[in-house]
N, C-alpha and C positions, 0 to 999 in steps of 0.2 A: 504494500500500500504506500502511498507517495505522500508525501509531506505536503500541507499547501504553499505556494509557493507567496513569499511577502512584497508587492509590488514596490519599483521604487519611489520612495517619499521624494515628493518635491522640496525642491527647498524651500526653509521657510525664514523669514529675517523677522527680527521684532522690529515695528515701526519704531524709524527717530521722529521726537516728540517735542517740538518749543514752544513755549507758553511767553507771551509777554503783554502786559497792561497796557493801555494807550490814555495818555491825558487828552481825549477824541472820543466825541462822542457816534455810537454804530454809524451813523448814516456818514458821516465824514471820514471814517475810518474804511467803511465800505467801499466810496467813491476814489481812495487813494489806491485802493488797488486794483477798481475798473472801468477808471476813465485813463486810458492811453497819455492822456497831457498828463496826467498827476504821476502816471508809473516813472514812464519817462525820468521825473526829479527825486526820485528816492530808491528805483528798485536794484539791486543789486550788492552784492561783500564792498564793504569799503575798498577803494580805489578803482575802482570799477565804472564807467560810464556809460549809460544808455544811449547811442549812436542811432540805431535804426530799431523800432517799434510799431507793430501793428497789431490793434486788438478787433478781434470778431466774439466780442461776448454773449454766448447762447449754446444751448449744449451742440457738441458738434462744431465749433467753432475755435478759432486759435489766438493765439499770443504768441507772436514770431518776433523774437529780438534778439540785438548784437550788444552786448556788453566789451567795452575796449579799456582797455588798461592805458596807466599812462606810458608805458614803453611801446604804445600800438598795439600788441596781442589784441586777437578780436577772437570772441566767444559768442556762437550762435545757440540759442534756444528755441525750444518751440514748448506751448502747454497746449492739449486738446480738451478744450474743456466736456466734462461729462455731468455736472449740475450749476447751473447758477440759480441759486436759492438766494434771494435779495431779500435782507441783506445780513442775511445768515451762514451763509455756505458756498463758498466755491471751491469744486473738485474738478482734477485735471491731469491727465496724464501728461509726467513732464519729460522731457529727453533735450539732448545736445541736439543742435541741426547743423545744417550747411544751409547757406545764403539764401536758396529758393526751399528752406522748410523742410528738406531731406531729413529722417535719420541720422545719426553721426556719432558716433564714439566719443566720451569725455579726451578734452584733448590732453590729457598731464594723466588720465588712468586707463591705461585699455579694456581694463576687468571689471567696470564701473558697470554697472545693471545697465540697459539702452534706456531704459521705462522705468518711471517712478508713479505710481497714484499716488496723489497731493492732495488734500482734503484740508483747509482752511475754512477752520469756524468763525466767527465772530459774536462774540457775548457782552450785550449790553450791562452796564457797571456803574448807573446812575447816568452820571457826565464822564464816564469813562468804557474803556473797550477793552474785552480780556480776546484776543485772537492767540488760537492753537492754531500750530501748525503740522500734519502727520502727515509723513514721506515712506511709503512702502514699495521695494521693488516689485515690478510686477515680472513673469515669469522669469523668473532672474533664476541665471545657472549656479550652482553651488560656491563657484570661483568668485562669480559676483556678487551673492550673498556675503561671501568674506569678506569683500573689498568693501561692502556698503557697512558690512557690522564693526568692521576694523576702522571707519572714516568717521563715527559718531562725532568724537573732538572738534572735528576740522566740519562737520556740518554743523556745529553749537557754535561755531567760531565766526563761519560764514554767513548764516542764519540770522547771527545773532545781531554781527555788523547790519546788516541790512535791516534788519529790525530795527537800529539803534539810527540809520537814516532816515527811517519810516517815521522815528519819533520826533528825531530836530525838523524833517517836514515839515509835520501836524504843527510844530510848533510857530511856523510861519504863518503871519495874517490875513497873506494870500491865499493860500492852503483852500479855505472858504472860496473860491471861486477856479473858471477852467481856467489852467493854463493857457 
C-alpha cells in the first residue's frame, strides 16, 4: 500500500506591516495619495524624485511612475489597482516596470518577488489618520520569499522615509488644494 503522497506547499511570506498616524484628517490624507499632483510631491524613500507619473484610479487601472535619484538612476513602477474603496482602502498589485509599464525585475535584487498585493487602509482618528500599510508577495518563489523576509529592515526604512515625506507634505498649506 502506498503512502499518500504531500503536495508541494507554496511559499508563504508573512506580510510586512507599517503603521503611521497622520496630523491629516481621512479625506486629505486620502487625496495625497490619489490625486496624481499630490503623489507627485511626497511619494517615494527619501532622495528619491517623482519624474514621470500617471494615475488611472479605479479597479483595473494603474499608477505608472519613475522615481530618479539624484545621481540620475531612474526606477520605474507600476501598481494595478484591485479596490478603490474611498476613502478607506486602496489595494494594488505592485511591481518594478520599464518605461511603457512592462514587468521588470527590482533593479539592485534579482530574487525580489515580480508582485506584491498592497492593501492601504486609512482610519479616521478624530482630526487625524492612522494609515496601514500590508505588502504581501504574490506567487512569489521560495528564493523570493527569502529575499522579501530577509529585506523587512530596508522596507521599514524605505516605507518609513516616505511616510515621513507624506507627513512634512500634509504639513504644507497648500497640501489643501490640486497641485
Amino acid at each position: 500500500m502506498s503512502q499518500p503522497s504531500n503536495p508541494p506547499q507554496a511559499a508563504v511570506a508573512p506580510p510586512f506591516v507599517i503603521m503611521r498616524e497622520f496630523d491629516a484628517p481621512p479625506p486629505l490624507v486620502w487625496k495625497a495619495w490619489t490625486d496624481v499632483g499630490h503623489l507627485r510631491q511626497w511619494f517615494g524613500p527619501k532622495g528619491l524624485t517623482v519624474v514621470s507619473a500617471k494615475l488611472d484610479l479605479r479597479p483595473g487601472g494603474t499608477f505608472h511612475s519613475c522615481l530618479r535619484s539624484a545621481d540620475g538612476m531612474e526606477m520605474w513602477g507600476k501598481w494595478v489597482f484591485r479596490e478603490v474603496a474611498a476613502p478607506e482602502l486602496l489595494v494594488w498589485v505592485h511591481s518594478f516596470s520599464d518605461a511603457d509599464g512592462g514587468l521588470a525585475r527590482h533593479p539592485f535584487s534579482p530574487t525580489w518577488p515580480l508582485e506584491l498585493l498592497t492593501e492601504v487602509s486609512f482610519a479616521g482618528r478624530g482630526a487625524k489618520t492612522l494609515v496601514t500599510l500590508k505588502w504581501t508577495p504574490l506567487n512569489g518563489t521560495a528564493e523570493e520569499i527569502n529575499t522579501f523576509n530577509a529585506a523587512h529592515p530596508g522596507m521599514t526604512h524605505g516605507w518609513g522615509g516616505t511616510f515621513d515625506q507624506l507627513a512634512e507634505y500634509l504639513k504644507q498649506p497648500q497640501t489643501t488644494e490640486k497641485p
